[in-house]
Backbone as CSV, one residue per row, in Angstrom:
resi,resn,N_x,N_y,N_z,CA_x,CA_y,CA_z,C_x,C_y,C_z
1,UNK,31.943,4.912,-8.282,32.569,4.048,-9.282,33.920,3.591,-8.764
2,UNK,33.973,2.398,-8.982,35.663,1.745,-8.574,36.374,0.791,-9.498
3,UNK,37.435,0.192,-9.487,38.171,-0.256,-10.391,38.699,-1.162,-10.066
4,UNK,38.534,-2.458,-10.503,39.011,-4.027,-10.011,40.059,-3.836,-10.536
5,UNK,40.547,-4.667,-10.278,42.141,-5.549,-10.522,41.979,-5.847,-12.301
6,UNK,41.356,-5.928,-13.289,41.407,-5.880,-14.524,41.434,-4.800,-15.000
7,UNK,41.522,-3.954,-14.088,41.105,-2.353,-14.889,39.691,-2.240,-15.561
8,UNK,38.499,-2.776,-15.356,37.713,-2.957,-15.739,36.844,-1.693,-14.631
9,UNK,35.950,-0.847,-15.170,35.148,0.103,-13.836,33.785,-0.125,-14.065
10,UNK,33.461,-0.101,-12.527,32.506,-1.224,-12.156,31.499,-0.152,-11.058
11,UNK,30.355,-0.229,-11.560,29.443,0.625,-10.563,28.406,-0.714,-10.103
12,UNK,27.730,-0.136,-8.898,26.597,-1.652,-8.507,25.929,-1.498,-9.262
13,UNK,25.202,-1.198,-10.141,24.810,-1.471,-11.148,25.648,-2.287,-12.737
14,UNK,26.443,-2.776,-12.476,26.548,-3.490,-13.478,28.226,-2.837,-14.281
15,UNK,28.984,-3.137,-15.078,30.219,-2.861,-16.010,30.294,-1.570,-16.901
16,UNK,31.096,-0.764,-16.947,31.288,0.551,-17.820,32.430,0.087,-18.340
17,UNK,32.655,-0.043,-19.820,33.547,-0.248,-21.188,34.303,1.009,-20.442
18,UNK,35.915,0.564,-21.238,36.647,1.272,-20.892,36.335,2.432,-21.724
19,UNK,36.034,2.293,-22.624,35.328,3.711,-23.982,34.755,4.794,-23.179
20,UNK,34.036,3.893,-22.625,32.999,5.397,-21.811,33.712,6.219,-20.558
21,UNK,34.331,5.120,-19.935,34.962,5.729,-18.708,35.905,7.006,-19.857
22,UNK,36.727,6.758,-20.706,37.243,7.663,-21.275,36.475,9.247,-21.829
23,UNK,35.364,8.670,-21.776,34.366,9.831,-22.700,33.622,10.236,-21.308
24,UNK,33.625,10.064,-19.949,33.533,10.238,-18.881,34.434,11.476,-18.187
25,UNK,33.606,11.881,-17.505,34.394,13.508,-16.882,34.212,13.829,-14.987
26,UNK,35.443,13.316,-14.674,34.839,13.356,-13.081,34.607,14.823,-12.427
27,UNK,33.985,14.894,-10.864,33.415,16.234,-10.683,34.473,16.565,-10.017
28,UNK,34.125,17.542,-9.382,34.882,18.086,-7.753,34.850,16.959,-6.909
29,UNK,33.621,16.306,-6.514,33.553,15.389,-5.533,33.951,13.974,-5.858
30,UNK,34.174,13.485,-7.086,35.007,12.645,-7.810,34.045,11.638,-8.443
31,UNK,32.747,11.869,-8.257,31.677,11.289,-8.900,31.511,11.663,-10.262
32,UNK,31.433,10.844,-11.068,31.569,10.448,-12.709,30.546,10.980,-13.370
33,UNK,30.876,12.201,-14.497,29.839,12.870,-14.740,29.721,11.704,-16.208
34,UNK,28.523,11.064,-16.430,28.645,10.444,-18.221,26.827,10.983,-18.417
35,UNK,27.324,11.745,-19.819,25.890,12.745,-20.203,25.436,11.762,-21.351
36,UNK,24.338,11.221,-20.925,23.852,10.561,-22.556,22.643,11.516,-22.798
37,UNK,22.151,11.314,-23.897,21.188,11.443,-24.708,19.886,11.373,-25.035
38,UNK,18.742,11.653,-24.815,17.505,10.769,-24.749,17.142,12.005,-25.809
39,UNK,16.268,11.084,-26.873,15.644,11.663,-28.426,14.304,11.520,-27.998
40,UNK,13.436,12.733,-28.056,11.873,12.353,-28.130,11.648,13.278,-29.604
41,UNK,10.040,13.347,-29.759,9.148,14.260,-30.496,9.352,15.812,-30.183
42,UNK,9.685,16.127,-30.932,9.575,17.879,-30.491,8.411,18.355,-29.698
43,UNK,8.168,19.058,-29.314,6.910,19.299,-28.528,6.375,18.724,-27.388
44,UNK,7.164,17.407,-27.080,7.004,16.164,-26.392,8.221,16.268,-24.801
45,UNK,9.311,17.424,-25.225,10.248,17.159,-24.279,10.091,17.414,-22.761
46,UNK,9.171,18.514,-22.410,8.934,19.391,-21.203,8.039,18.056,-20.330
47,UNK,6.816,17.586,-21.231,6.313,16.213,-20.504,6.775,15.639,-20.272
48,UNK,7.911,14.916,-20.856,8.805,13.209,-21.049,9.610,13.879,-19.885
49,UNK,10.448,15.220,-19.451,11.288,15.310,-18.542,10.426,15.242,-17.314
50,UNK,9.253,15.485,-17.180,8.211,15.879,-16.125,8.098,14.135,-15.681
51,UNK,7.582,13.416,-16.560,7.346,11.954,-16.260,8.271,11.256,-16.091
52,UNK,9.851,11.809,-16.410,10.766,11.288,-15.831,11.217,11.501,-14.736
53,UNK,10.930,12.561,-14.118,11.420,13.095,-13.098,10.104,12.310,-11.759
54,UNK,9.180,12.311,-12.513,7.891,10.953,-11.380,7.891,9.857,-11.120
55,UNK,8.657,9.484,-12.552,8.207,8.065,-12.756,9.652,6.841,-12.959
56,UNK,10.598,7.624,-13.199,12.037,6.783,-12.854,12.514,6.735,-11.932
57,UNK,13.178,5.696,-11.588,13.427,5.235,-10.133,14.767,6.070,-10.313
58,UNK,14.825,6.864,-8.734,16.039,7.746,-8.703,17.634,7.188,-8.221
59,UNK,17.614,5.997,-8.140,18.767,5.266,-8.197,19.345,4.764,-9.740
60,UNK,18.570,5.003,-10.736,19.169,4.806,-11.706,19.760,6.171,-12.296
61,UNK,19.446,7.242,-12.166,20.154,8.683,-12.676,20.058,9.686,-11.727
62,UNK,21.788,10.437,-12.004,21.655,11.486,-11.151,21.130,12.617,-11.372
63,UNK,20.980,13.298,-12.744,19.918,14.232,-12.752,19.457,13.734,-14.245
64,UNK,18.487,14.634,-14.810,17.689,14.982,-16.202,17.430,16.186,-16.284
65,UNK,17.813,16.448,-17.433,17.653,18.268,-17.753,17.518,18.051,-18.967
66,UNK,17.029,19.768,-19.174,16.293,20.038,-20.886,16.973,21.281,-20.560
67,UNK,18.087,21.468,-21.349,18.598,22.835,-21.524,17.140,23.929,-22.461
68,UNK,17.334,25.154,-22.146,16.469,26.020,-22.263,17.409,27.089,-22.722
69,UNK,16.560,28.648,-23.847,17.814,29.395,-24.102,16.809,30.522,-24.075
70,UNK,17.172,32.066,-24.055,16.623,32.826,-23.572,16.366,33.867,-25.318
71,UNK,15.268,33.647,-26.102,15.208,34.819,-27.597,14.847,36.124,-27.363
72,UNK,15.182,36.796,-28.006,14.770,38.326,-28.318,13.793,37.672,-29.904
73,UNK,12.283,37.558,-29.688,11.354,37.778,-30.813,10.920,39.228,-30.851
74,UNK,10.838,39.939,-31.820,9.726,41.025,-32.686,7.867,40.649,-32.477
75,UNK,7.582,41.788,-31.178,6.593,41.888,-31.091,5.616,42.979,-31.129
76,UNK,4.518,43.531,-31.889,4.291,44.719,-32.443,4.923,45.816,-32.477
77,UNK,6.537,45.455,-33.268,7.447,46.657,-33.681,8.885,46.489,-31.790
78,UNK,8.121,45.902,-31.447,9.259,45.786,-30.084,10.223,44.538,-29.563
79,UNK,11.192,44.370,-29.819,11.720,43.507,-29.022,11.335,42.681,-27.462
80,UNK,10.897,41.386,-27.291,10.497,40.836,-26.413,10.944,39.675,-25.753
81,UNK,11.635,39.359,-24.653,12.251,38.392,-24.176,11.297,37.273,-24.316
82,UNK,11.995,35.783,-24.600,10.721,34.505,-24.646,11.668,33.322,-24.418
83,UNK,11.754,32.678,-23.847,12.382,31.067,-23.340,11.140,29.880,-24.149
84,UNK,12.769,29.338,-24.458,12.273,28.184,-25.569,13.698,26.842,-25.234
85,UNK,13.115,25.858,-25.867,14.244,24.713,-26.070,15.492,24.820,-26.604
86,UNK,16.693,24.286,-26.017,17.994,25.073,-26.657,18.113,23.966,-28.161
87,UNK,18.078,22.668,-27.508,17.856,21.562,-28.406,16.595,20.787,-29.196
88,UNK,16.022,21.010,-29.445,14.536,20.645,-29.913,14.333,19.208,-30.108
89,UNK,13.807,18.250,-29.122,13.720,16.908,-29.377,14.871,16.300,-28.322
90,UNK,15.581,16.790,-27.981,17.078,16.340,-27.180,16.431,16.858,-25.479
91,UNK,16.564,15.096,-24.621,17.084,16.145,-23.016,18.507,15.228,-22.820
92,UNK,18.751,15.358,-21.673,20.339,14.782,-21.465,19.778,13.919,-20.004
93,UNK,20.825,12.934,-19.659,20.438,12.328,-18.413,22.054,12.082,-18.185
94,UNK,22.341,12.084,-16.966,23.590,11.725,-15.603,22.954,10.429,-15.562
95,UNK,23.940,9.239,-16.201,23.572,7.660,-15.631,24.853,6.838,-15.869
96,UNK,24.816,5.571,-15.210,25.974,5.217,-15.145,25.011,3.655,-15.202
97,UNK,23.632,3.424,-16.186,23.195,2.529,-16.654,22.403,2.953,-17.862
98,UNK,22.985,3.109,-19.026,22.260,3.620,-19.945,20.984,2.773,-20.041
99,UNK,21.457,1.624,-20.548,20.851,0.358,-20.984,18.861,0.021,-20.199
100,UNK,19.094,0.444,-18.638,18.001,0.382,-17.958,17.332,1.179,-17.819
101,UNK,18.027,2.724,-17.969,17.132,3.511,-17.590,16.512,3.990,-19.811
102,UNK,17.055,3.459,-20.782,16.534,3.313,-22.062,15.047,2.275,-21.862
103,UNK,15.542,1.410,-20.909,14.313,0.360,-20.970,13.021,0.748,-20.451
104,UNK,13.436,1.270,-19.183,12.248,2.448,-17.856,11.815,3.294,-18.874
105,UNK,12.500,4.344,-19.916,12.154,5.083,-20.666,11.061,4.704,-22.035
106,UNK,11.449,3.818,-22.038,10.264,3.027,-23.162,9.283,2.561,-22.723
107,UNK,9.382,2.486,-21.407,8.179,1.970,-20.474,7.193,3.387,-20.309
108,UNK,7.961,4.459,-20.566,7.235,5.656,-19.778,6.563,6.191,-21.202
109,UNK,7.239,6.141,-22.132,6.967,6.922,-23.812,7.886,6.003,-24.720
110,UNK,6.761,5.093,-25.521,7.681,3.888,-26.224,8.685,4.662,-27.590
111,UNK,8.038,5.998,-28.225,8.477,6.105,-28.948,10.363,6.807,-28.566
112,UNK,10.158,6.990,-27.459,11.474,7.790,-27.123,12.957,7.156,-26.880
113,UNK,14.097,7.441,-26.745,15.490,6.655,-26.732,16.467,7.144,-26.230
114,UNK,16.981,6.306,-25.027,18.382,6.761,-25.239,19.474,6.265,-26.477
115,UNK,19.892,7.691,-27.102,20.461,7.319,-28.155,21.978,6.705,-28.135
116,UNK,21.910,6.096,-29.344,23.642,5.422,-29.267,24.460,6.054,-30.481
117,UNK,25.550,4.776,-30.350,26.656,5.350,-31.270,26.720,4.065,-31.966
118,UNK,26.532,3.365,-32.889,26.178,2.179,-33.552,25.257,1.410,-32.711
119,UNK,26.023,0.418,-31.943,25.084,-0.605,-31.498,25.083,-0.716,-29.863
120,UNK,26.016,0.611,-29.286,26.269,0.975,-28.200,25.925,1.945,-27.779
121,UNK,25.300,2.245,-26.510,25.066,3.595,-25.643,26.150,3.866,-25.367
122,UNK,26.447,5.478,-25.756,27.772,6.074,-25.608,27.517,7.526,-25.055
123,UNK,28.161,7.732,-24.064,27.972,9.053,-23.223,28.234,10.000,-24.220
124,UNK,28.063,11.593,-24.206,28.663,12.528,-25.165,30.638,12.521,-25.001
125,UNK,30.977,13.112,-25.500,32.421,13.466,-25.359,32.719,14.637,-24.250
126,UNK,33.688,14.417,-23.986,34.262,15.459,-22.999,34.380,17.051,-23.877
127,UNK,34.456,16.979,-24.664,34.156,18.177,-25.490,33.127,18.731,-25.905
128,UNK,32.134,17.811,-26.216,30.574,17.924,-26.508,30.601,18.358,-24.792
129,UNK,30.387,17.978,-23.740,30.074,18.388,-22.777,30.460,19.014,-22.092
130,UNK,32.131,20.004,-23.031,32.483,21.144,-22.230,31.745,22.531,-22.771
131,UNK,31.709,22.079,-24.336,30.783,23.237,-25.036,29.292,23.653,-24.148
132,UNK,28.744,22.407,-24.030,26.877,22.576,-23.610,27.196,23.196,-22.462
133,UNK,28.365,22.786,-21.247,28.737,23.502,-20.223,29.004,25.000,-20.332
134,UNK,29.943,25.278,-21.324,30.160,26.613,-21.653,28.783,27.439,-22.202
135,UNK,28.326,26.914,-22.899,26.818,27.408,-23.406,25.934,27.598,-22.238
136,UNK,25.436,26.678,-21.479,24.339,26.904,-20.572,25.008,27.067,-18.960
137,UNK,25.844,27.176,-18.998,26.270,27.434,-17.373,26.072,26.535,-16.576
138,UNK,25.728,27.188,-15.241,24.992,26.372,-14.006,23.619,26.527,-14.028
139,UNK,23.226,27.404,-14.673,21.230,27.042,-14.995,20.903,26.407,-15.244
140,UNK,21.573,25.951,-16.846,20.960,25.086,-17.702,20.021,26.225,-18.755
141,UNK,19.869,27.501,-18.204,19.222,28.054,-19.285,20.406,29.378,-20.221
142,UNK,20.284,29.212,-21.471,21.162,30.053,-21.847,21.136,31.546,-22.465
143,UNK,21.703,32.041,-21.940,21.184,33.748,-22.059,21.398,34.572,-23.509
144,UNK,21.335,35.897,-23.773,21.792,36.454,-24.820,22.628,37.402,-24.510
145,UNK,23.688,37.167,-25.781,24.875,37.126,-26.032,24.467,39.051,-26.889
146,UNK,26.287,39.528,-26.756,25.845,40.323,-27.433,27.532,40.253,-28.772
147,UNK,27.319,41.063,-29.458,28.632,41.220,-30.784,29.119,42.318,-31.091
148,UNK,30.208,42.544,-32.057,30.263,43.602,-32.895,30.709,42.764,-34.391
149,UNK,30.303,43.618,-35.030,31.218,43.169,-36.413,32.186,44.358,-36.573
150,UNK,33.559,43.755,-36.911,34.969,44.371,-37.569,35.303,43.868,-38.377
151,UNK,35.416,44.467,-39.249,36.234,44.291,-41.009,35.794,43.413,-41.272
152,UNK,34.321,43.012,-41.090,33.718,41.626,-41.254,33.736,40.666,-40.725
153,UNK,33.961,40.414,-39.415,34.623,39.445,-39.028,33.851,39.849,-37.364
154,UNK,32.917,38.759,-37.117,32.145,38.879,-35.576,32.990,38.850,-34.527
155,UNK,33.054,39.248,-33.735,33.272,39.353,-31.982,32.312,39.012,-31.068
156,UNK,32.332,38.062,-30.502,30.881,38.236,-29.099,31.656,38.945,-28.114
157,UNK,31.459,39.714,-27.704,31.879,40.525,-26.446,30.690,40.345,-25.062
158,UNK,29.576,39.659,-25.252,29.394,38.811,-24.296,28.258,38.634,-24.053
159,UNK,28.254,37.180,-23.214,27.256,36.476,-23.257,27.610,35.031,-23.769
160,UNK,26.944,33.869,-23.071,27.640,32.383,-23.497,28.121,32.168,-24.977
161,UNK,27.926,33.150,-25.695,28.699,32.873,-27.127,29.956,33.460,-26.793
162,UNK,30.349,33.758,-26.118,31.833,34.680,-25.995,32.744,33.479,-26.726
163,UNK,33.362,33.513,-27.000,34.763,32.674,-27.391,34.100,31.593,-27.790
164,UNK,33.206,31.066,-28.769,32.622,30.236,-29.245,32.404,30.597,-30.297
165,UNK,32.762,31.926,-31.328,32.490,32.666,-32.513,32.965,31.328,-33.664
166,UNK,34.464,30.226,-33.331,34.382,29.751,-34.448,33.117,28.117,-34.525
167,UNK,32.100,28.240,-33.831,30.994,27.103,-34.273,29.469,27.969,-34.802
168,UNK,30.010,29.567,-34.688,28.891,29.854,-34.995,29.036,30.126,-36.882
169,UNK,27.568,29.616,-37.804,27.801,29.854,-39.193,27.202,30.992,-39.760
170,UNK,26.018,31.377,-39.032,25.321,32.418,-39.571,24.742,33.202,-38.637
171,UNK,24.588,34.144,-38.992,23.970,35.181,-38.354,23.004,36.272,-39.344
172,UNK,21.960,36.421,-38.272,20.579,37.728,-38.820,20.472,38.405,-37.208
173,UNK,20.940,39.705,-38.203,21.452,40.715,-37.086,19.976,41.445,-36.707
174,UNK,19.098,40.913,-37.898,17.656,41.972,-37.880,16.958,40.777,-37.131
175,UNK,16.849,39.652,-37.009,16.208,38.611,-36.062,17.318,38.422,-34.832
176,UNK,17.969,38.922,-35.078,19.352,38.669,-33.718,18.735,37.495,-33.241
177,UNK,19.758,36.321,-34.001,19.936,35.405,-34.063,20.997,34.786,-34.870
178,UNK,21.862,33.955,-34.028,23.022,33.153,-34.368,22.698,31.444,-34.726
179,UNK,23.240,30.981,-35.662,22.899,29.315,-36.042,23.913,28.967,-35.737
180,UNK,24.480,28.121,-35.215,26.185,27.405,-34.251,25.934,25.656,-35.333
181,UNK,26.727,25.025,-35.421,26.882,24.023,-35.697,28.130,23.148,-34.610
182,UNK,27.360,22.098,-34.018,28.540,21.535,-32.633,28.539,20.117,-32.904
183,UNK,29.427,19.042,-32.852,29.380,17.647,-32.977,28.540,17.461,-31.912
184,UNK,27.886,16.293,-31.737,26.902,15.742,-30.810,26.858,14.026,-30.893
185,UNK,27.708,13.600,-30.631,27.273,11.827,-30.416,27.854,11.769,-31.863
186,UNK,28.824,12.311,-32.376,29.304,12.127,-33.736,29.073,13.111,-34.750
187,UNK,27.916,13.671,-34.677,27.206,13.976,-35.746,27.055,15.156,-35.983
188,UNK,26.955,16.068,-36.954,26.770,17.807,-36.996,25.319,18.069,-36.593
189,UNK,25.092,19.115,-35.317,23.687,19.418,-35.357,23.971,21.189,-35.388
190,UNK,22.338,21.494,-35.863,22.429,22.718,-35.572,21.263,23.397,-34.599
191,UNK,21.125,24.582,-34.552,20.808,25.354,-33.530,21.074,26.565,-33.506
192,UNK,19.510,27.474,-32.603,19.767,28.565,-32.753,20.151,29.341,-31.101
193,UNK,20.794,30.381,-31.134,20.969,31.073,-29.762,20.441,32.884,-30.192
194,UNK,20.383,33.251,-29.255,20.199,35.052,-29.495,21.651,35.484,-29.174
195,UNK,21.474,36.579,-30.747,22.474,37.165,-30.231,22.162,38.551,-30.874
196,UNK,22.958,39.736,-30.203,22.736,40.984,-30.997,23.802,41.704,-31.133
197,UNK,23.672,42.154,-32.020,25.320,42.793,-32.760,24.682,44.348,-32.664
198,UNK,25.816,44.619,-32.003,25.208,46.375,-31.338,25.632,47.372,-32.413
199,UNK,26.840,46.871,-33.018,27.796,47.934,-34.163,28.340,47.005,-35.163
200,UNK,28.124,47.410,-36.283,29.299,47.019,-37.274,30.085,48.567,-37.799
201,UNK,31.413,47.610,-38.322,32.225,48.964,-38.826,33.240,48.284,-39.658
């Protein structure tokens, strides 16, 4: 990405609004991280990332991922590890052409989108994408967390919920499971993570 003489930033592919460059997060190597959005069908995401990863031309995005999170389910009386979707219906794409690779994407599964923010494709926020960072790491898959409760009041003492206690709203200590509420493209979503609370007192 580079920057004419209008201050205007300009990739060969075509103009980035100054909005986005702002909601834009550069790397180590100084290449422009902008995370948008793509909405499918629940049940639908593991394919749509599979056929994206075949069937989009790899000059339009630098990666596609489906964050993944790691549950503790109840299985005849035992606790059992099981990987599932962190976001249900949500993958994310690295592009610096929303607009084309939304179009390629409707070409591949009409019902699916990169989503916007009114009438514009808008990357997530630098905050939305420090949280999902803090949440899923460098995997992309996110692990379980563990707690205590004091005087009522949770602690994660560890695991990607660590220091994230104020987005989490509820908790079932007997399903060890946490519900988080995080802005996303504006909007309140929710979601579940594992977590297990070893002691209260």
């Amino acid at each position: 990405m580079r920057r004419d003489v209008r201050g205007t930033y300009r990739t060969e592919n075509g103009e980035i609004s100054g909005e986005a460059v702002r909601m834009a997060k550069p790397t180590q190597n100084g290449v422009w991280d902008m995370w948008y959005v793509i909405w499918t069908e629940t049940r639908t995401e593991t394919v749509l990332k599979e056929e994206i990863a075949n069937k989009l031309p790899k000059n339009l995005y630098k990666k596609c991922w489906l964050p993944e999170k790691k549950e503790q389910q109840k299985w005849n009386g035992e606790f059992i590890e099981v990987k599932k979707i962190l976001f249900p219906g949500y993958l994310f794409i690295d592009t610096d052409n929303p607009e084309k690779v939304h179009l390629e994407i409707r070409k591949i599964k009409p019902n699916a989108r990169v989503m916007k923010t009114g009438e514009e494709f808008t990357p997530i926020s630098t905050e939305e994408e420090d949280i999902i960072r803090s949440i899923t790491g460098d995997t992309g898959i996110v692990g379980i967390s563990t707690g205590i409760i004091e005087e009522g009041k949770l602690k994660v003492i560890d695991g990607p919920l660590k220091g994230l206690e104020k987005y989490i709203i509820k908790i079932d200590r007997y399903k060890r499971k946490a519900w988080l509420k995080i802005r996303l493209l504006g909007e309140d979503r929710r979601f579940t993570m594992s977590l297990s609370v070893i002691r209260k007192s």
